[in-house]
N, C-alpha and C positions, 0 to 999 in steps of 0.2 A: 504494500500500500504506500500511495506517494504522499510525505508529508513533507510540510515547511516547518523548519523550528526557527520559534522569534524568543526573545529576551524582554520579559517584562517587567519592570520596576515599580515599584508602589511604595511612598512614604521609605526610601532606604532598604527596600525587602526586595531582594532581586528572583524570577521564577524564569524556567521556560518552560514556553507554550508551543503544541502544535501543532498546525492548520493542516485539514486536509485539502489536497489539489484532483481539482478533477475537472476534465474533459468532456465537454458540449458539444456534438456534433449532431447535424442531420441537416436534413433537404427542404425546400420550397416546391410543393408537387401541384399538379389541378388535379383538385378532389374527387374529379371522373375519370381521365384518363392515365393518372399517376406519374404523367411525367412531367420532369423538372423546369421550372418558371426561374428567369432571372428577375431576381426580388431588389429592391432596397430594404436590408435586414439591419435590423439595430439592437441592440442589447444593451441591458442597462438592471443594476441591483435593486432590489423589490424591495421593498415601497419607497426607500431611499432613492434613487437613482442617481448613487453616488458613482457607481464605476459604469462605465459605458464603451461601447464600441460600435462600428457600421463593417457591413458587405454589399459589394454590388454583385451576386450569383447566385445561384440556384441551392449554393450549398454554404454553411455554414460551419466553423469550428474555434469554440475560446475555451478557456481554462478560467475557474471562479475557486474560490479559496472558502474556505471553512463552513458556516452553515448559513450562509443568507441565502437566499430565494433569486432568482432571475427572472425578468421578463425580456421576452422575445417576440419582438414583431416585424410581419412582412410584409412589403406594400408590391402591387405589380399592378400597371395598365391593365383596364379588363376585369380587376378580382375586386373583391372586399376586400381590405387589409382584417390581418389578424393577428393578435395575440397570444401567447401561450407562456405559462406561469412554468419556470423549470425548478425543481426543490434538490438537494443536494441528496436529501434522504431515495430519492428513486437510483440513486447510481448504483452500477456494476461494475468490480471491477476495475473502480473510479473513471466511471465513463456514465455518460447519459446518453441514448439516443435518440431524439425526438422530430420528428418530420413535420411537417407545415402546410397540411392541405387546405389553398385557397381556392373557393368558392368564385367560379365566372358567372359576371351580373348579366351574361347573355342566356344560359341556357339554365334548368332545375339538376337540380342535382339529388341524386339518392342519400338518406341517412343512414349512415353505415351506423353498426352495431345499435339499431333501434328493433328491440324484442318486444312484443305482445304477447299477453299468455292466449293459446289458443283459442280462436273462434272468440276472442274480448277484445274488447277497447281498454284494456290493464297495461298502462306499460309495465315491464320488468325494472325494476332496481338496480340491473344493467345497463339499461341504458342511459341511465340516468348523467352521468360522466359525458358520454356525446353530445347531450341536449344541454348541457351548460357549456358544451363549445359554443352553441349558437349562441345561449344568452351573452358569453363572453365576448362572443362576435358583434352582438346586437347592440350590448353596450359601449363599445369601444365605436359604435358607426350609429350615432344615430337619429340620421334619417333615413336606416334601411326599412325599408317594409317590405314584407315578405308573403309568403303565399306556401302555403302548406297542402300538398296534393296528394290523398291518400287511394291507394290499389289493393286490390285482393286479387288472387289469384280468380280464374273464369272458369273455376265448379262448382257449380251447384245452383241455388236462387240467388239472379240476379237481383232482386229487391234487398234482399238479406243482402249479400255483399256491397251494395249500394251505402245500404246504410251502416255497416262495416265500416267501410273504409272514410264515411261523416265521422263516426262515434270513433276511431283512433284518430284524424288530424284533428279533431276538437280534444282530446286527452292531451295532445302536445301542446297545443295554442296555451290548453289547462296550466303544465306545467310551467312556459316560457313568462306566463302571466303571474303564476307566482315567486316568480325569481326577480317580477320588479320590470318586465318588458311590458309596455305599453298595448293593451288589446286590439287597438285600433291601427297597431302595426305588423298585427298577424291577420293577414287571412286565409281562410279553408276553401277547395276544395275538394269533392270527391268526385272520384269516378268510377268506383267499384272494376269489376273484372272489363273494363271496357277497352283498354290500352295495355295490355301483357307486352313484356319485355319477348317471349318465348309460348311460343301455342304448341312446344310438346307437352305432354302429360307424365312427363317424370318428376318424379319428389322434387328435384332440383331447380327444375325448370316451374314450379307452382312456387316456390321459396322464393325464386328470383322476381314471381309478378306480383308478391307481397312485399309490400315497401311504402313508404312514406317520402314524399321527393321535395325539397324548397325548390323554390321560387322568387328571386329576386325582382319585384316589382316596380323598385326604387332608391336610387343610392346617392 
């Protein structure tokens, strides 16, 4: 493990102290196709933002010292900029690896790791970590408004899946609402099994037309 040792003095009483060193790396990706965006990336120590630094790439890499917090944000023509909180407690190995999927204000984008307990409008307590990237998102930009598009797979009653996939993008607008985002800058639709990503009839292929998609309206 990579440590700095410093010499502390207090009132005549001399100690040493020592910091750990650890390595920040990852990328600027689009949140759909996962390849890498040149960003303007900046860093800076949370909530002080006493030590700072910038990149102009796709990729990013600094070293932060003992136990404060980081914030990391990345701006690109075309995207939301976003922010991400980095904590020294998540390193491995004394390394963190963190990626930066920014959101294009052209097109909807699927919410990855967003669970429902079967056939309900229940999020999972899973996903609950992805849905505060938006809010994170939402607060760091805000005049985004957005649009929340909810799909079920195309088996069964279309009525039923209709209102499906109402009753899960109203659960999210739910939780974005009580994180402090303004209701009148979510809006829902549904469109139940009308729009499938995949019309084969494998497990995977119904998994894939169940989803939840933003929608950039306004930025």
């Amino acid at each position: 493990m990579i440590r700095l040792t410093f010499l502390f003095c207090l009132l005549g009483s001399c100690a040493l102290a020592q910091v750990q060193e650890i390595t920040v790396e990852g990328q600027v990706l689009d949140a759909l196709s996962r390849k890498g965006i040149k960003s303007s990336i900046r860093y800076k120590s949370y909530p002080t933002g006493g030590i700072s630094g910038r990149f102009n790439d796709s990729t990013f890499s600094f070293t932060i010292f003992g136990s404060s917090k980081y914030q990391v944000t990345a701006e690109a023509e075309g995207y939301i900029p976003l922010t991400i909180i980095v904590d020294p407690k998540e390193s491995v190995n004394n390394k963190i690896q963190r990626n930066i999927l920014l959101t294009s204000t052209s097109r909807a984008i699927v919410l990855d790791h967003l669970i429902f307990e079967m056939g309900r409008a229940v999020i999972n307590s899973k996903s609950y970590s992805s849905l505060d990237e938006v809010v994170a998102m939402m607060k760091d930009n805000t005049k985004v408004v957005i649009q929340l598009e909810g799909h079920t797979d195309n088996i069964g009653n279309a009525e039923k899946n209709m209102k499906l996939s109402q009753d899960r993008v109203e659960a999210v607008k739910k939780y974005l609402v009580s994180k402090g985002i303004d209701k009148n800058r979510v809006k829902t639709k549904a469109f139940g099994g009308t729009q499938p990503l995949s019309n084969e009839r494998t497990e995977e292929a119904k998994a894939l037309n169940r989803r939840v998609e933003m929608r950039v309206l306004k930025d």
